[in-house]
N, C-alpha and C positions, 0 to 999 in steps of 0.2 A: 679478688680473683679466686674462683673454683674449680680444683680438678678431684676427679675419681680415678680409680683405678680396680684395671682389670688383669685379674694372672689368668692365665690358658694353661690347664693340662692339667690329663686325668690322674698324674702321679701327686698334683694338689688334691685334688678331690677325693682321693681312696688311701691318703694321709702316710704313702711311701716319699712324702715330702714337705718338708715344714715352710712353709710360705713366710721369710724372714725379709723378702724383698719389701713386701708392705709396710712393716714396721720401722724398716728404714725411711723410704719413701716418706712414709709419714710422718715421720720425726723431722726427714728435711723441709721439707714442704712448709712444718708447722714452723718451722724455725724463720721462714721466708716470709711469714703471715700468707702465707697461701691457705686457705678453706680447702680442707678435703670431706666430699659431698659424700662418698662411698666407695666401697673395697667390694668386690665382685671377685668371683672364681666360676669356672666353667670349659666342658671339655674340649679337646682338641676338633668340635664342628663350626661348620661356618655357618650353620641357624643359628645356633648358640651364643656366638658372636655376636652377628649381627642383634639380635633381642637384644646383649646388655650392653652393645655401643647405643641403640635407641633408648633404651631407659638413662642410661647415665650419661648423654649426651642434654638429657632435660634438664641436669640437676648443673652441670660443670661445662667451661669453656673450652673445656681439654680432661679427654681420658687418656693418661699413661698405661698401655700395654705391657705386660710380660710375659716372658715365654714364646712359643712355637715359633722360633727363627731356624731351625734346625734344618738336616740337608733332607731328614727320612719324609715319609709321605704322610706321617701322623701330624707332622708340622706346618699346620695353615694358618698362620695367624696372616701372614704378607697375601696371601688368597682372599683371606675373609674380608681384611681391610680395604684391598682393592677392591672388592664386588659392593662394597659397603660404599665406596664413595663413589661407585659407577667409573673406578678406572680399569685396564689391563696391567697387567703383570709383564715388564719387560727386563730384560737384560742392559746390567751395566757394565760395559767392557774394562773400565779402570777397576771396579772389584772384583769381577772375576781375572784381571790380571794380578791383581793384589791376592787374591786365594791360593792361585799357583803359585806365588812364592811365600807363601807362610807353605803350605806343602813341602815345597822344595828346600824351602831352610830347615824345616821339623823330619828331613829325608820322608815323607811319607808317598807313598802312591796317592795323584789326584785322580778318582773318581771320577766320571763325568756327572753325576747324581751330585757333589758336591757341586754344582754350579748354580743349584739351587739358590742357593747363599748369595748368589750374584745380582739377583733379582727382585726388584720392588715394583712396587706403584706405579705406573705412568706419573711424573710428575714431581716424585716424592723428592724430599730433601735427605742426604743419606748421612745417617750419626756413625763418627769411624768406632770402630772397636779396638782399642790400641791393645788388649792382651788378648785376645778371639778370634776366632775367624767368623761370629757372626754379627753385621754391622747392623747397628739398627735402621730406622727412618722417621719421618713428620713429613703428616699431611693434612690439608685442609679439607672441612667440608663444605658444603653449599652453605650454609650456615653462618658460614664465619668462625665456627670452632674447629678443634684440631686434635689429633694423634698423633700422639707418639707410640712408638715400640719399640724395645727395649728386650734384648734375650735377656733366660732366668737364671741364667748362673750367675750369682751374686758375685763374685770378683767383678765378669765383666760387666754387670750392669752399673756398679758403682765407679769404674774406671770410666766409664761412657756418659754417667753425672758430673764426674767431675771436670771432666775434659770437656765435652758439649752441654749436656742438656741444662746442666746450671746456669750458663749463660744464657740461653736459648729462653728459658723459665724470666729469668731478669729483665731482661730487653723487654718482652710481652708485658713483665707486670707497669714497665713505662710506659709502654704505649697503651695499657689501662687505666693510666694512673693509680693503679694500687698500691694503700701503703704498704711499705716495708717494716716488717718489723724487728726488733732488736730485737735479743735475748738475755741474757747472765742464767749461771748455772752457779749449785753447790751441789756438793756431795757432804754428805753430813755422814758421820758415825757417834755411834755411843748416845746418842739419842732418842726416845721414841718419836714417831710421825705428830703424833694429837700434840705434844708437848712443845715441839717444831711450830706446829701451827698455831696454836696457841700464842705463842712467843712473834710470832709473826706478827698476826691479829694485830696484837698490844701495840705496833710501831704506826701503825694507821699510815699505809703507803702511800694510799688512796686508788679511788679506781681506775686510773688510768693506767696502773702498774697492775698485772694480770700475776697472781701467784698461786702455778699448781704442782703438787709431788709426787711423788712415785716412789714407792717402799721396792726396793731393789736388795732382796738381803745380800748381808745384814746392814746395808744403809739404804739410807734416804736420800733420794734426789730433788733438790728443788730446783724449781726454773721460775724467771720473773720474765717478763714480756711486755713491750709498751713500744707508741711509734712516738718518738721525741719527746722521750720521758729519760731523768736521770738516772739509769739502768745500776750505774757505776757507785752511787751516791746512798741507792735504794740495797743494793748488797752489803756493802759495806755497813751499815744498819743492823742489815741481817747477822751478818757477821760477826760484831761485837755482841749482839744480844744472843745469840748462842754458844758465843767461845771460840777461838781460833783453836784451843784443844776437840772440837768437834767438827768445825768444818775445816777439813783438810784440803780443798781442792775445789778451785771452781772452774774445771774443763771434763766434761761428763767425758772424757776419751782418757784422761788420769785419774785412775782409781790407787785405791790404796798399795797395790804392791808394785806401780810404777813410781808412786811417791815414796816410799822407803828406798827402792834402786837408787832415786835419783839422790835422794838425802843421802847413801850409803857414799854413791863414788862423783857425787859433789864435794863429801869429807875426808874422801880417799882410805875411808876405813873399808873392813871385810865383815861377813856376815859366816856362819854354822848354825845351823840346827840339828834339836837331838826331840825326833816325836816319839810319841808312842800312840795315844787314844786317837791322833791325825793321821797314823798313817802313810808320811810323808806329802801331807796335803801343804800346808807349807811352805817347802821346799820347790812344790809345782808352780803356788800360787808365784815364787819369785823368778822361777826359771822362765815362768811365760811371757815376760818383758825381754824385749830387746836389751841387749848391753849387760845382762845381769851374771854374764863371767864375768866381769870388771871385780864384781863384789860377792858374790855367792862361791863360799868355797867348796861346800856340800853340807852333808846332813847324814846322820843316823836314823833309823827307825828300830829303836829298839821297844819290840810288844811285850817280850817276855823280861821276867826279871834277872834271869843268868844272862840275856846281853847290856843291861841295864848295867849289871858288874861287872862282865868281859870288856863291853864296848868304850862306858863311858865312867866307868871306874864306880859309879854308886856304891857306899859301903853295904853290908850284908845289915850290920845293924841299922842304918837310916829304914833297910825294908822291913827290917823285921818290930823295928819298935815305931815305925811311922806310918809304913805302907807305902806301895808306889806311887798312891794319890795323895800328894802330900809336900808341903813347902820343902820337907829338907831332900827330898827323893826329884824334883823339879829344880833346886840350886846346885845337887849333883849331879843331874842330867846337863845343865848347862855349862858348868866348868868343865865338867869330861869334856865336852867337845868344843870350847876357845879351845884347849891346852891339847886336843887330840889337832886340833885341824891351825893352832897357831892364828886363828882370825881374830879378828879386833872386839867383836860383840860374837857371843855365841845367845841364843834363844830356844828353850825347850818348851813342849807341852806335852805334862800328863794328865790322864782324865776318866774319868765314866758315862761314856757316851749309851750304855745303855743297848738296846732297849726296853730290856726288862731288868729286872732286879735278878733274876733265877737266872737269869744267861751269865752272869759276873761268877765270877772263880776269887774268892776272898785272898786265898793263898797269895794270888798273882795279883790283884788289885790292892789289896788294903791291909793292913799288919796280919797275923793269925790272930782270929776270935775277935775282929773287929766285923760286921756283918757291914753290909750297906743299909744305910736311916739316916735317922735327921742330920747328923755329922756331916755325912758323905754320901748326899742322895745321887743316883744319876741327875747329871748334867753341872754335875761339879769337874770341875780343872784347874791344873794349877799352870802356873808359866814363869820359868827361871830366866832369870836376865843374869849374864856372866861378862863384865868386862875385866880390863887391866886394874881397874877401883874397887873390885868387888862382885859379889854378889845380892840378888834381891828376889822373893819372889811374891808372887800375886795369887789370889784365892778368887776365883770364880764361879756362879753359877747361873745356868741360862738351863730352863725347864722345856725340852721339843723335844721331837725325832731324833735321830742315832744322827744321821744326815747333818742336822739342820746345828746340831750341838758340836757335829766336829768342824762345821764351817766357820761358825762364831768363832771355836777354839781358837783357828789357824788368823781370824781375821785380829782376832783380839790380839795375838803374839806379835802381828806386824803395829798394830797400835801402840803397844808398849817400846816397841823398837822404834816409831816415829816419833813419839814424845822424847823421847831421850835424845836421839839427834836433834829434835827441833828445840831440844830444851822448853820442854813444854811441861804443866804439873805432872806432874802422877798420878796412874789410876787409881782413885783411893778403896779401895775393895779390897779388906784384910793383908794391906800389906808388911809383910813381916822379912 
């Protein structure tokens, strides 16, 4: 089974909009073994239209549309599609009574320009929009192929997948008889890709198991694929030959800082952090999961070295004869703040994100009359682990962008904190 897809609207086109729809789309689609033949953009005209339902109509059974459901006059996708398939545009009185009361519950004035929204195809089958007020539709061509359309705001288009069009897509690939295909995912850290694949290689899946990745900094996604192939059998493989210390996760929707939450208040322990070279990145990375006041007590960002002492008690001497960057200035970042915030594990990271050597202030980075060199190039960091057992800290270095080194940092911190819940080795990188 092949479908294409088409986004409408010139705010894709002149890039005041990042076209995010597609790559879901496509991600589902592929995960369904459905062929997707081509991705199309083009503006809110109904030439325009028309031209690339006719070319992507040669290649696929069904082009999914997005965009132009809207009530304004720029919005023609339900115009274009009708004149395309030689129907009228009518009114359906159960949606336009369903508009008036999303209106009337959202207290807003109805319109009568909002009735727009009411009206489809001669014929059409109409997809609800359970969080919208604009519903899609699916319609056939002479042909025997089909459209769908789909508005471009991504909440509701993905609420209108999971509710309809998933099934709708199913049912058809039966009456195709297309196979279905399975999937499995990992998410790998700590890894390189070639090394991944490599190691893959070596297991001789065979071909009937399909294996491709996707470097997602700062991990790796792998995906296996196969239609009545041992999916489950074939990871598990995987999985031993690269360590369950690296692959963390095999639900591309759990990433790393959903898997520390959940390890956190699975244990019913608490969490603190004390950055500095992150920023409070971090702390973001934790707070953006669901549930994570359960376990997240807070966090410090101490940049300079007098909050370093104020905040998190750092002695003067660890700065002065070690530097900020530096195991014993990272083991009293992290005790400062268990013993400041009472949580179970406290985690810090200090570092030289760079990105020049000439932008670093020695004073505040590194002991007095220690320069930055080979000791302590940018893209070193350190990261203090503070429990009720102790202290430990870790020596890192990863060579990028200022960006790219503070993301590592923060990802590497939650690494160290899932090993330890999962009882898993140790990172072995200068640990002192």
């Amino acid at each position: 089974m092949k479908v294409a897809l088409l986004t409408i609207g010139s705010e894709i086109l002149d890039g005041r909009v990042v076209d995010t729809n597609s790559a879901y789309l496509c991600a589902l689609l592929t995960n369904l073994g459905i062929t997707v033949t081509g991705i199309s953009s083009c503006d809110d005209a109904i030439p325009d239209v028309h031209d690339l339902l006719s070319h992507l109509l040669k290649q696929a059974a069904c082009v999914i549309v997005t965009g132009g459901l809207g009530p304004t006059s720029d919005d023609l996708t339900r115009e274009a599609v009708a004149s395309f398939i030689g129907e009228d545009i009518v009114l359906n009185p159960a949606s336009l009574e369903r508009l008036k009361g999303l209106y009337a519950v959202r207290q807003r004035t109805f319109d009568p320009s909002n009735a727009k929204q009411a009206t489809f195809p001669s014929g059409a089958e109409i997809i609800p929009n359970p969080v919208g007020t604009a519903e899609g539709f699916r319609v056939s061509t002479s042909e025997g192929a089909y459209i769908i359309c789909l508005p471009g705001v991504p909440r509701e288009l993905r609420a209108m997948i999971d509710g309809t069009v998933l099934s709708m897509l199913k049912k058809e690939m039966v009456v195709r008889k297309s196979p279905i295909f399975e999937q499995r995912a990992a998410r790998i850290f700590g890894l390189p890709e070639s090394l991944i694949g490599s190691k893959v290689v070596e297991l001789n899946l065979g071909e009937a198991i399909k294996v491709s990745y996707r470097a997602s900094f700062p991990e790796v996604h792998l995906l296996i694929r196969g239609v009545n192939q041992p999916l489950d059998v074939a990871l598990g493989r995987i999985s031993a030959a690269l360590g369950a210390d690296h692959v963390y996760s095999s639900d591309l929707e759990i990433g790393m800082p959903e898997t520390v939450v959940s390890l956190l208040t699975g244990s019913g322990q608490t969490i603190a952090v004390a950055e500095s070279c992150t920023g409070g990145m971090l702390g973001e990375l934790l707070t953006t999961v669901a549930g994570a006041s359960e376990c997240f007590l807070g966090g410090v960002i101490a940049y300079s070295n007098n909050l370093k002492r104020s905040l998190l008690n750092v002695s003067q001497e660890s700065l002065t004869n070690h530097g900020a960057v530096s195991h014993k200035t990272a083991l009293e970042m992290a005790l400062g703040a268990r013993l400041a915030t009472q949580s179970s594990i406290a985690v810090s990271i200090t570092g030289i994100a760079g990105p020049e050597r000439a932008s670093i202030a020695p004073a505040e980075i590194l002991a007095p009359g220690v320069p930055v060199g080979p000791e302590k190039p940018v893209g070193s960091f350190f990261i203090g682990l503070s429990t009720p057992e102790g202290e430990k800290s870790y020596r890192f270095f990863f060579s990028s962008s200022r960006g790219l080194i503070r993301k590592f940092a923060a990802y590497k911190a939650l690494d160290v904190v899932r090993r330890l819940l999962s009882q898993l080795p140790e990172v072995a990188d200068d640990i002192k």
